[in-house]
RONUVO-867808 format. One record per residue (C-alpha): x, y negated, z. Coordinates in steps of 0.02 Angstrom, whole numbers, padded with zeros to 5 digits, always signed. Layout:
RONUVO-867808
XYZ...
This chain:
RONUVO-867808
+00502+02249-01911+00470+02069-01836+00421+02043-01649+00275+01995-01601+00319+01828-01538+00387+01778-01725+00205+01836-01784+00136+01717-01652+00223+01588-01692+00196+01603-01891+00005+01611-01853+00012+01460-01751+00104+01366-01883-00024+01421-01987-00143+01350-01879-00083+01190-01840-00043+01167-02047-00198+01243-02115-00081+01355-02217-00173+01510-02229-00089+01676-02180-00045+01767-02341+00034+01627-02442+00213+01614-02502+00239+01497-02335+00198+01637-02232+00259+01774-02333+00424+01669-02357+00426+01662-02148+00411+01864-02149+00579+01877-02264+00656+02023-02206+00821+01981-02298+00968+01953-02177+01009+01782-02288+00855+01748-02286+00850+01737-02106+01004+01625-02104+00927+01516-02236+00761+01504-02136+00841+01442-01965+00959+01331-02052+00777+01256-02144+00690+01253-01962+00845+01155-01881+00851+01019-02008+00698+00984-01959+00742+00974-01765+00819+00849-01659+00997+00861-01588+00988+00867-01399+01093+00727-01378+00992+00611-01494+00825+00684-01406+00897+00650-01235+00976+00456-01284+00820+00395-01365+00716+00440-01201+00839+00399-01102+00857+00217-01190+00661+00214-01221+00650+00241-01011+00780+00111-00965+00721-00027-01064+00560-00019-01028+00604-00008-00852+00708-00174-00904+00571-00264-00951+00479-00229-00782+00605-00290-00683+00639-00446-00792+00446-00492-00801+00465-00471-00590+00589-00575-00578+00512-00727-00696+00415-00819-00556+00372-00945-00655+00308-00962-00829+00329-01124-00921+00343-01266-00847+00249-01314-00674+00113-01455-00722+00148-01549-00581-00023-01537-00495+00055-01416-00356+00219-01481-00274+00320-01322-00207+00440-01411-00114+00335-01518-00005+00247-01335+00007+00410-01275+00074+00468-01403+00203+00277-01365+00278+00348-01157+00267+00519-01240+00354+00400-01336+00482+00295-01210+00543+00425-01075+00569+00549-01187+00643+00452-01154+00819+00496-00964+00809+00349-00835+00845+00194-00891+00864+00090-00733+00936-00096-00788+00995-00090-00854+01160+00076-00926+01154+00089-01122+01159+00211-01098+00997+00056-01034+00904-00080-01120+01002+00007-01322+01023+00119-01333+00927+00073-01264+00768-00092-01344+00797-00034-01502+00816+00073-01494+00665-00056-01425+00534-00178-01565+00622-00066-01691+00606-00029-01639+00417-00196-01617+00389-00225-01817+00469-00123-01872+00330-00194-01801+00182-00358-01876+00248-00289-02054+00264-00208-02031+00112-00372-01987+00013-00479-02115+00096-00518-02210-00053-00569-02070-00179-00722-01963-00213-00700-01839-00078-00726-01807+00108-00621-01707+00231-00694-01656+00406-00609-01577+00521-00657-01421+00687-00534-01361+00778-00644-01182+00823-00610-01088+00985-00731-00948+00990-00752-00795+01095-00820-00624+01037-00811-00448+01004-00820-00305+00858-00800-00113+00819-00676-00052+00670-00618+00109+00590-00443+00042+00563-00310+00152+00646-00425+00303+00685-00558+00172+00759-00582+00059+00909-00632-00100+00982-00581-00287+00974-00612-00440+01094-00568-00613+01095-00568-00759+01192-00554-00917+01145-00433-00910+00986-00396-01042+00877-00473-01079+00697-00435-01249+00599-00575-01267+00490-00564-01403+00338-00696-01467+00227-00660-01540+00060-00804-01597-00023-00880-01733-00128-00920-01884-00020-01131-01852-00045-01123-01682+00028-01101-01506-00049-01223-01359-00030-01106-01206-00068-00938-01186-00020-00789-01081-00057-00682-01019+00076-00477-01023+00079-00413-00901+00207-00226-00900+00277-00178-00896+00475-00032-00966+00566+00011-00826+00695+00124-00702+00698+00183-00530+00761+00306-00575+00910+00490-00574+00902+00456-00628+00711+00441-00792+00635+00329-00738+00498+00376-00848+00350+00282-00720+00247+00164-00678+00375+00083-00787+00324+00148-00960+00357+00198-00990+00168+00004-00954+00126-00023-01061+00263+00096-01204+00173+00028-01184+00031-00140-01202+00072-00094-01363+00159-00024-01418-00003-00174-01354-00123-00289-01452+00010-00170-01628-00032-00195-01603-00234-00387-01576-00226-00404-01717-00118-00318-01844-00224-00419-01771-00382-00517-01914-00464-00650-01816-00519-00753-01753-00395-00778-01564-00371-00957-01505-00390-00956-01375-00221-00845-01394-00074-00688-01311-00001-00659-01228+00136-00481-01215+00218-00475-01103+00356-00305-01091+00436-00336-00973+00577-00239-00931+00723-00291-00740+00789-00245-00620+00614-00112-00529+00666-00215-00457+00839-00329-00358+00720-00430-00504+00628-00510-00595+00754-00521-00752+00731-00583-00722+00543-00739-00632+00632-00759-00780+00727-00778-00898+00606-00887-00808+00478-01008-00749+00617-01025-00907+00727-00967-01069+00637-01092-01179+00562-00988-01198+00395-00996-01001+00350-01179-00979+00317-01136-01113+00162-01003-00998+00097-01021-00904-00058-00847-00814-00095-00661-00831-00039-00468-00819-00068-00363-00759+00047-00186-00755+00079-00070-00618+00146+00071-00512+00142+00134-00359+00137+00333-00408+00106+00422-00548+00086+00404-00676-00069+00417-00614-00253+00261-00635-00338+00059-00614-00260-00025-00492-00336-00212-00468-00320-00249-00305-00243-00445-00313-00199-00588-00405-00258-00761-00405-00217-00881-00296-00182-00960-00306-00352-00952-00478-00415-00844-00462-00573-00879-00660-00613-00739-00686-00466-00612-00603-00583-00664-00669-00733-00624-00833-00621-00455-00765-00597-00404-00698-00781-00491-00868-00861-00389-01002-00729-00226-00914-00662-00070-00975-00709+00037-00840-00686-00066-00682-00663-00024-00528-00562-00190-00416-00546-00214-00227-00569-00399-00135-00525-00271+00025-00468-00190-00070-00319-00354-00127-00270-00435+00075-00289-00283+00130-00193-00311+00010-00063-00472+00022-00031-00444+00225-00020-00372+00189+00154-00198+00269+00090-00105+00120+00138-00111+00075+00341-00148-00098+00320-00303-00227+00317-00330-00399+00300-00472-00534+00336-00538-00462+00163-00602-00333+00277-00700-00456+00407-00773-00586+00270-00850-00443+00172-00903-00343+00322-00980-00452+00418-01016-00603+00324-01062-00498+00168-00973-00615+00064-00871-00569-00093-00690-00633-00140-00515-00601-00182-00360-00542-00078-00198-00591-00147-00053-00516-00054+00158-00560-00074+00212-00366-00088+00396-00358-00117+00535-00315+00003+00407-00233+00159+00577-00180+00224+00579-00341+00320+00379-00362+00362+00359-00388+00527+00539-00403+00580+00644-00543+00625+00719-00565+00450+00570-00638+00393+00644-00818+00359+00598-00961+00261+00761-00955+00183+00711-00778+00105+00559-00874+00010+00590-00927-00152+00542-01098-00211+00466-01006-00358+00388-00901-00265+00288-01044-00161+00247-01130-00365+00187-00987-00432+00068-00951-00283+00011-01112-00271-00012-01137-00459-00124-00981-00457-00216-01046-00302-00232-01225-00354-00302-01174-00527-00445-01028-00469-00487-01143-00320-00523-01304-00433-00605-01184-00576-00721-01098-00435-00787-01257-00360-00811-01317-00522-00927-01158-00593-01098-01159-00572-01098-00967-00527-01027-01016-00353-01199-01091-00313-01309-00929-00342-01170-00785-00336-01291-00663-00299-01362-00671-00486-01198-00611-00523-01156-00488-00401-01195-00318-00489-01046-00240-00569-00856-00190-00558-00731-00254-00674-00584-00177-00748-00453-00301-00735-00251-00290-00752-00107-00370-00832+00051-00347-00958+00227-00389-00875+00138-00541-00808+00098-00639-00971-00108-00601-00986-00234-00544-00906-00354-00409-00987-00501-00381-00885-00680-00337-00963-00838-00257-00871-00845-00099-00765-00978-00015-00886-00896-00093-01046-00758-00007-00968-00828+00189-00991-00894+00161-01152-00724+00107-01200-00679+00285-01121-00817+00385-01169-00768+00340-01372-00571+00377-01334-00638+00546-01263-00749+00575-01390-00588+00528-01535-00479+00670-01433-00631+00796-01438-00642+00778-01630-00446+00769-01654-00455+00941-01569-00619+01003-01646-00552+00962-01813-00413+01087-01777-00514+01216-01725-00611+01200-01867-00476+01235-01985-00495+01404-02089-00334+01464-02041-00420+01465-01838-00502+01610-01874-00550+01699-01694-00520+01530-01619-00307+01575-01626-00285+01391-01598-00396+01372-01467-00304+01531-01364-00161+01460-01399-00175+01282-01320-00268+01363-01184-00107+01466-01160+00011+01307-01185-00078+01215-01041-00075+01357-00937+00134+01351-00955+00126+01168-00936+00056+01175-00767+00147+01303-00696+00296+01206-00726+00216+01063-00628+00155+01207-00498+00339+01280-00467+00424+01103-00495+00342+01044-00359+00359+01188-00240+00533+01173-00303+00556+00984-00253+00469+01014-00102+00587+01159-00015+00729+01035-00068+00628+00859+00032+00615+01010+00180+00803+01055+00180+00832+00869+00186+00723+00859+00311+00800+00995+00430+00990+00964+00391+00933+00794+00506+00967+00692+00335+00772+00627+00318+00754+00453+00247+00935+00449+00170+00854+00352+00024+00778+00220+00134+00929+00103+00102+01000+00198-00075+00848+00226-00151+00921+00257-00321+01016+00423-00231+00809+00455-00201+00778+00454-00390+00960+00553-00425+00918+00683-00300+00719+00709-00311+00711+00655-00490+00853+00771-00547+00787+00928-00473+00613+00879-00550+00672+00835-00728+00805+00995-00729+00658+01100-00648+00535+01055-00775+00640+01068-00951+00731+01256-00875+00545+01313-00889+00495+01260-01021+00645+01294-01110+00619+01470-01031+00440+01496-01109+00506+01416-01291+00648+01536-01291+00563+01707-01194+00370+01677-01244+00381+01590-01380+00544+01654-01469+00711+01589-01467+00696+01504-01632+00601+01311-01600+00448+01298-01722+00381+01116-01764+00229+01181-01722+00274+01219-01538+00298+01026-01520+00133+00967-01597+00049+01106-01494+00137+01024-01332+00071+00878-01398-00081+00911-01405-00074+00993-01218-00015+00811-01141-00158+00739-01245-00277+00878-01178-00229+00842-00988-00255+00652-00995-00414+00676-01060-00465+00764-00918-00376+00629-00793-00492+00511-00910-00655+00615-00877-00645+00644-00713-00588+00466-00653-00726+00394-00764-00858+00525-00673-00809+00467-00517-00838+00286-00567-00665+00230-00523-00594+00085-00654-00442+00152-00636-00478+00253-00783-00425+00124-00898-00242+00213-00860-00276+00374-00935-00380+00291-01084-00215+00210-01114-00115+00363-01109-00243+00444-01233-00300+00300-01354-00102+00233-01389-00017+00417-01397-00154+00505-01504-00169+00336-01625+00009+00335-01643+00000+00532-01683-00112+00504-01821+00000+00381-01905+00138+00461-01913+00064+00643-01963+00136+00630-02139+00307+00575-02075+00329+00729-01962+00243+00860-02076+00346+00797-02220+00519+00770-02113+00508+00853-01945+00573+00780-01792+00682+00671-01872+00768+00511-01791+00648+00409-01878+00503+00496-01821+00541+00491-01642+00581+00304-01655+00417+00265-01722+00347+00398-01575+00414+00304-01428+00364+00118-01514+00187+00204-01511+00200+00247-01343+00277+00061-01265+00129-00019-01216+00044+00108-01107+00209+00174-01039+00266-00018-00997+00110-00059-00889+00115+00125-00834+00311+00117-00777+00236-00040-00690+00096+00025-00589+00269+00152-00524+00344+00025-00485+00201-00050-00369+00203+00135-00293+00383+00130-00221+00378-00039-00198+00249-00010-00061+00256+00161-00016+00452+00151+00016+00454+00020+00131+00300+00089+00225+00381+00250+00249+00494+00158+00385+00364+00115+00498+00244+00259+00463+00290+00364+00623+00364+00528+00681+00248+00637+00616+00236+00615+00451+00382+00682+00365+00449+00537+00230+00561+00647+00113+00385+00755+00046+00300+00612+00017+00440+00514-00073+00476+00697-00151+00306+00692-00201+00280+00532-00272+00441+00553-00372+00401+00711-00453+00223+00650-00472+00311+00504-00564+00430+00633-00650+00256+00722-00718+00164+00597-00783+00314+00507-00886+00363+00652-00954+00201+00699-01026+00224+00635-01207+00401+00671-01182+00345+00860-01154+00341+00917-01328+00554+00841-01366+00597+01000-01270+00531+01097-01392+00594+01000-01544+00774+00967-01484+00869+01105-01563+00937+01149-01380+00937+01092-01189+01065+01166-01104+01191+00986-01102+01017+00922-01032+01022+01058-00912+01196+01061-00860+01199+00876-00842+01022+00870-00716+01107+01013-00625+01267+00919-00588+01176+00764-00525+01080+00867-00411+01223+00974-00331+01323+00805-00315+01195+00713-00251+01136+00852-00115+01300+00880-00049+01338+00694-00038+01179+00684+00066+01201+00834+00153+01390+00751+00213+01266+00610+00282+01364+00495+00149+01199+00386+00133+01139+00298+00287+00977+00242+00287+00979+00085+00372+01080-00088+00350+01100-00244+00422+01159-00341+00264+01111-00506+00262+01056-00507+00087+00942-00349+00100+00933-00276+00256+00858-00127+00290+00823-00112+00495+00754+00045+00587+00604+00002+00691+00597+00027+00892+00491-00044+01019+00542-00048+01185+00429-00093+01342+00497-00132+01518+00342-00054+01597+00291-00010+01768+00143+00123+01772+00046+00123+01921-00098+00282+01962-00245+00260+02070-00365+00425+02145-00547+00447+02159-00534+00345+02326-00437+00191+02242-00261+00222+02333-00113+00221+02221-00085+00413+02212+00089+00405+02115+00192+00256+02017+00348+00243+01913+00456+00118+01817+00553+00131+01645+00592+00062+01506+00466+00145+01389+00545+00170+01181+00451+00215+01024+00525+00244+00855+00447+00201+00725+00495+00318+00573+00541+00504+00572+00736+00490+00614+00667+00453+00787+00819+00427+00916+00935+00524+00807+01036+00380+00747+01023+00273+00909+01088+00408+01042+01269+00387+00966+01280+00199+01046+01155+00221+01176+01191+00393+01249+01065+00371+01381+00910+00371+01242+00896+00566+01196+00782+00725+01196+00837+00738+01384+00710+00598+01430+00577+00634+01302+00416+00616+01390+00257+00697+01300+00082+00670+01296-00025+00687+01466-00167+00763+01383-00277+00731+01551-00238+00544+01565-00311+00400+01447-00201+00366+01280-00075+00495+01358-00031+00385+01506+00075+00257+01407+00012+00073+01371-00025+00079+01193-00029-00096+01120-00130-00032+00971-00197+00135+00954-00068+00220+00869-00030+00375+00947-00069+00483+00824+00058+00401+00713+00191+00395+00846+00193+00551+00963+00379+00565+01014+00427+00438+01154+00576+00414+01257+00535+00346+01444+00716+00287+01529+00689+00253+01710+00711+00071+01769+00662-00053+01896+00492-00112+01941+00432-00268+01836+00370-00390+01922+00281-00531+01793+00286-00698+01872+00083-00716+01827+00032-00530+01852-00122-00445+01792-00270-00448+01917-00419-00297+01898-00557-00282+02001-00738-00180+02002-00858-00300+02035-01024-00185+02056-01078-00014+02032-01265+00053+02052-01370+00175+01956-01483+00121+01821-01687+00180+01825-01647+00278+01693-01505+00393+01766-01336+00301+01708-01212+00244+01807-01186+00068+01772-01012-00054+01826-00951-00200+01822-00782-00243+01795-00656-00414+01784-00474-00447+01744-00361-00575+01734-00199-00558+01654-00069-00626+01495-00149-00658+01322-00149-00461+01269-00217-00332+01360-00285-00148+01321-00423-00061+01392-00415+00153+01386-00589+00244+01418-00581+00441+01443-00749+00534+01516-00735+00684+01600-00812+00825+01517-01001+00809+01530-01024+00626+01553-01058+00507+01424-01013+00335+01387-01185+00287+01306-01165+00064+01312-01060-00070+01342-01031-00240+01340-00925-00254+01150-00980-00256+01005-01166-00216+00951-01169-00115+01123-01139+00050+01044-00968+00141+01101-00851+00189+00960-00726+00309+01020-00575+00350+00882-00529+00550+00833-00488+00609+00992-00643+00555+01092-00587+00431+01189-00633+00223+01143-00479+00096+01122-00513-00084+01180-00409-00212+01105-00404-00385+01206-00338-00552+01177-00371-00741+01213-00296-00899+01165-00239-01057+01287-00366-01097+01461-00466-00935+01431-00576-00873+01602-00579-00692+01671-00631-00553+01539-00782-00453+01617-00868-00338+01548-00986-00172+01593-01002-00009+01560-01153+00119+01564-01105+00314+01601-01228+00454+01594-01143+00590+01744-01138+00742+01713-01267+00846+01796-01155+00980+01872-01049+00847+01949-00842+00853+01919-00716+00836+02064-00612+00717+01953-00770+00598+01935-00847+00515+01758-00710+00419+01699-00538+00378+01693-00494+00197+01648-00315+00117+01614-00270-00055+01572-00096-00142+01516-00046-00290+01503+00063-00337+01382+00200-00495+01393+00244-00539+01219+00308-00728+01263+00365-00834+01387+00479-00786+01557+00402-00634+01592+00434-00567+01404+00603-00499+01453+00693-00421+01632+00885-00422+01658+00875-00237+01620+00795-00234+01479+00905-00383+01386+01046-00286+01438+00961-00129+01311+00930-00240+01180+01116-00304+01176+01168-00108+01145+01063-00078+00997+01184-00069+00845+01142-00227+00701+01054-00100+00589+00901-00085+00734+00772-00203+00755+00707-00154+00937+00523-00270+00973+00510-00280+01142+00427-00347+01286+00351-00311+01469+00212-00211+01502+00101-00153+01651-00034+00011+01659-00148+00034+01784-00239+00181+01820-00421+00212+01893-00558+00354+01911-00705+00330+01933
């Protein structure tokens, strides 16, 4: 007698065939003759693919598509460049700028002589288009000012007299609306930002020559704003669009950033609303890079980044387009970022891109009354770089809500068979989706405990400079994890002989589960749903088409060939989007701190990955007449590739010169200095004060600096404001291991000066002081109240006190060149019971970033022992202590 698991299986044949239950099909399936049997399975397997052709065809399918990501990556430049948009003048402003080194805010690099070089350029291109249609004016902007933001778990920014060069372009009788072009000139210090952002900078610069010497004249003006204070958390963007006389004219914007180092700029936010500002983009770029998901993603606050995108839709409420150079982050921020690392074809294809939405913008009518086109989202994204499709947010879900509806009646019709009597079919794909995520349930767990054992065998981030081991170790063990159990259920659920119908009921389950990714992302609104809509429409179209072919022949060669041409297009832009993923995520993952550990989320993005490409693939297992080469071959990768990690034969970081991969330290020379309720220094100490910036921590450096280990960890001082270090930013949550070497006193050359200037009590009951200081071009202010007083106004910002997740408020200040003292007030309700330790502790640093006091003998000395592969930032640093 037959097991139950053969009856199952003839039923759901049955099912999926419409071949009802008692005829000769069936009946010939229940044969109880021995030969029978033999001639049956011999029937079934001609119908089945060989594991070796099932595992080269997606194996080839995979690497060619993945081929034609890369190659559409690395073709800059389509077609000819028209000539409007000269790159290489572009680059010899890129060479020009950088040539002066770093250029943080405050330092004459960044505040002369960049200045006087974009100026000077800037003086030319105005001589130079004297005689034509248009008019260039010229305001060198130094204003002073102060905001609240929620980047970095919240706090508070103040400037002082940074610089903004603001250009206007426009026809000679006068333009009433403007567009806005965004890039700034500073950078991080001990970098010489090519990326960041000088080339947007250069390229502006050049984009500003060609629209000048147009002889037509442009119907709105431009805009070039080439500002000077980005890098210290967007201030001199907020300064301009809140206090400059130009940005009430303004009526959308470009800007310019980065996020790596050259390849092409892709367009990762747009907006709010406003979808006529893409349709700008699709209808005039040259070379188009644009996808709605980067945009969702970053927006989600996922990535630890933001841009002046943030400030000019904030606070000037205007809507426009960040475009963003995203390859290579390794080197963001570091000193490899070079002009030399810039490709020429880099600089055409951004300033193509620029030049051609710029001139098409000013040249719309729409720019004059945006607001009559502000309501809506737009779906927008493109093929390997060739076109652009993009359509209308709400176009968008009825597009979905018909490829939902298509699935629900490809399933329906199923289930309406006569042969689904008792709704078999229905149980049965219930069932199937049921095994198909517990296989992504224990794969992950599975993937996981291996990222943890990385993790504690002290080999974390072994993939940071051999990725591909990354994909051979996480990718293998994902794969192999996911075909053992579904071989399992195929062989112990479902019978050890494969069934056709097994593999269109897998099918049918990958269908199933992208519909739901299609519902839900469509409920929520998100346009990212065109993704899942791709992965349903393409796969279940090409399904239909080739029904006869596989009912007639099986899963033969041809059949599968046909599949995988089906499935091209969606997988293509979907193997895409991946690589967008790693290309940020990886990099990001060496500066994301020590508390995050970076093999589970690269673990979990690669078997995320490893899910969602093998969906269609899903239902092979259960055609291939076997898996075990499959299996065997997975296994091997993974044992070779764990030991060979585990052996510590992958280093993560390099110093090549052609793609280095540095680990990220910051070192302070500091002197910390504590002051009592009565204002007498009550303790002080020196040291040389070292933060790592990914999860390996110290591990690597202790070998050739001995001195740096756990011995001289010092941890937080939960009782003292931002743990008693001088934060430059307010990262602490991010960061929370530090080293603290002892080491001399500093003593800066032009040290910081603080000083209460009044306290009294308000008529209402608070407490209310006065405070100055004089010091370098950054400083940081720490507030901490004692339990059960209250910080209820100050002097930044609309008045109201933002504090970040731990309670405490985070002041961020920074002036340009010949800026006066910084005072300021606070206002502090006392508690009523009164607190021996007073209201409030306050600290403020100072931080040295340039000039003579930027480095001490003994802290040159350190930076000599780091090993190439480092990159230690460093510079001097006070913190002063006060309760009040």
């Amino acid at each position: 007698m037959e097991s139950d698991t053969t009856v199952r299986r003839i039923k759901l044949h049955a099912i999926q065939n419409d071949i009802p239950e008692d005829s000769s099909y069936a009946h010939n399936r229940h044969d109880k003759n021995g030969y029978g049997d033999i001639e049956k399975k011999s029937e079934v397997n001609s119908y089945l693919l060989r594991e070796g052709v099932a595992a080269v065809l997606v194996v080839a399918f995979i690497l060619v598509l993945w081929g034609l990501v890369h190659l559409s990556l690395q073709q800059l430049v389509l077609g000819r460049p028209t000539g409007e948009f000269n790159a290489l003048r572009a680059r010899k402003h890129l060479e020009s700028i950088t040539s002066v080194g770093p250029r943080p805010v405050g330092s004459v690099e960044n505040e002369v002589m960049t200045v006087g070089y974009l100026l000077a350029e800037i003086e030319h291109i105005r001589e130079e288009s004297m005689a034509g249609p248009h008019a260039i004016t010229v305001d060198v902007q130094r204003p002073t000012g102060s905001f609240s933001i929620d980047f970095l778990g919240g706090f508070t920014s103040y400037y002082d007299k940074v610089t903004n060069i603001a250009v206007k372009l426009e026809p000679k009788n006068g333009a009433q609306h403007v567009m806005l072009a965004n890039c700034h000139f500073d950078s991080v210090a001990n970098s010489p930002g090519a990326s960041d952002d000088a080339v947007s900078c250069a390229v502006m610069l050049e984009v500003l020559h060609s629209l000048a010497n147009l002889s037509t004249p442009l119907l709105h003006g431009v805009v070039f704003l080439f500002n000077g204070a980005e890098e210290n958390v967007l201030q001199a963007s907020h300064g301009f669009i809140t206090q400059h006389p130009w940005a009430k004219k303004i009526r959308a914007f470009i800007n310019l950033e980065a996020a790596g180092v050259g390849g092409k700029e892709v367009v990762f936010q747009t907006g709010p609303e406003n979808p006529w500002l893409v349709q700008a983009y699709v209808h005039a770029a040259k070379h188009p890079f644009a996808s709605v998901v980067g945009q969702e993603v970053f927006q989600s606050g996922v990535i630890p980044s933001d841009t002046d995108f943030r400030i000019y839709r904030d606070f000037g409420n205007i809507p426009g387009i960040d475009l963003a150079f995203i390859e290579n982050g390794y080197i963001y921020h570091t000193k490899y970022d070079t002009a030399d690392r810039i490709l020429t074809d880099s600089i055409q294809r951004a300033g193509d891109n620029i030049l051609a939405v710029l001139k098409h913008l000013v040249m719309s009518e729409k720019l004059a009354d945006a607001s009559e086109y502000r309501h809506g989202n737009m779906v927008f994204f493109d093929l390997l770089g060739l076109v652009v499709v993009a359509y209308p947010a709400r176009v968008g879900t009825i597009i979905n809500c018909i490829v939902t509806m298509a699935t629900f009646f490809y399933l329906g019709k199923k289930c309406m068979l006569p042969s689904n009597m008792g709704g078999r079919y229905i149980r049965e794909l219930v069932y199937a989706v049921g095994v198909a995520l517990l296989s992504w349930l224990v794969t992950l767990l599975s993937v996981l405990i291996v990222a943890l054992l990385v993790t504690l065998l002290g080999r974390s981030m072994f993939w940071y400079n051999h990725f591909y081991a990354s994909i051979c170790l996480y990718g293998a063990a994902s794969t192999g994890k996911m075909i053992l159990i579904h071989t399992l259920a195929k062989n112990l659920y479902y019978g050890n002989v494969q069934r056709l119908e097994l593999g269109e009921l897998f099918f049918d389950v990958s269908l199933v589960l992208w519909c739901c990714a299609l519902v839900y992302l469509t409920q929520q609104g998100l346009c990212s749903a065109y993704v899942p809509m791709l992965m349903v429409a393409f796969p279940l179209t090409t399904k239909l088409l080739l029904s006869r072919e596989f009912k007639q022949r099986g899963a033969s060669v041809k059949y599968s060939i046909l599949y995988l041409v089906g499935l091209a297009l969606p997988y293509v832009h979907f193997m895409f989007l991946i690589w967008v993923v790693f290309e940020i995520f990886t990099p990001i993952l060496g500066r994301s701190g020590t508390e995050i550990p970076p093999d589970v989320v690269l673990a979990s993005l690669i078997t995320l990955g490893t899910f969602l490409l093998s969906s269609y693939f899903m239902h092979f297992i259960y055609l291939a007449r076997s898996t075990k080469w499959i299996l065997t071959v997975l296994g091997t990768v993974f044992v070779v590739v764990f030991i060979l990690v585990s052996c510590g034969v992958f280093f993560p970081y390099s110093s090549n010169s052609y793609s280095p991969r540095p680990k990220r330290v910051f070192l302070q020379h500091t002197t910390r200095t504590f002051h009592g309720l009565d204002g007498q220094v009550a303790y002080k100490d020196s040291g040389l004060w070292i933060n790592s910036f990914d999860y390996t921590a110290m591990r690597h450096i202790t070998p050739h600096i001995p001195e740096i280990n756990d011995t001289i960890r010092k941890h937080c001082q939960e009782d003292l404001p931002f743990c008693g270090f001088p934060w430059f930013l307010p990262m602490k949550f991010l960061v929370k291991k530090n080293w603290y070497l002892p080491a001399e006193e500093v003593s800066p050359k032009f040290p910081m000066e603080f000083k209460l200037l009044s306290k009294y009590k308000t008529e209402w009951g608070t407490i209310r002081m006065s405070f100055e200081a004089k010091g370098p071009s950054h400083m940081s202010l720490y507030l901490f109240p004692y339990s059960g007083a209250t910080l209820t106004s100050w002097s930044f910002g609309d008045g109201i006190p933002q504090f970040d997740l731990s309670g405490e408020y985070f002041i961020f200040y920074s002036h340009g060149l010949e800026a006066p003292a910084w005072n300021f007030w606070l206002e502090i309700q006392p508690s009523s019971t009164g607190s021996e330790e007073g209201m409030i502790s306050m600290a403020i640093s100072s931080h040295y970033f340039f000039g003579e006091d930027k480095l001490t003998p003994q802290l040159e000395v350190m930076l000599q022992r780091f090993p190439l592969w480092a990159f230690p930032s460093s510079w001097v640093s006070t913190y002063n202590l006060y309760r009040y």
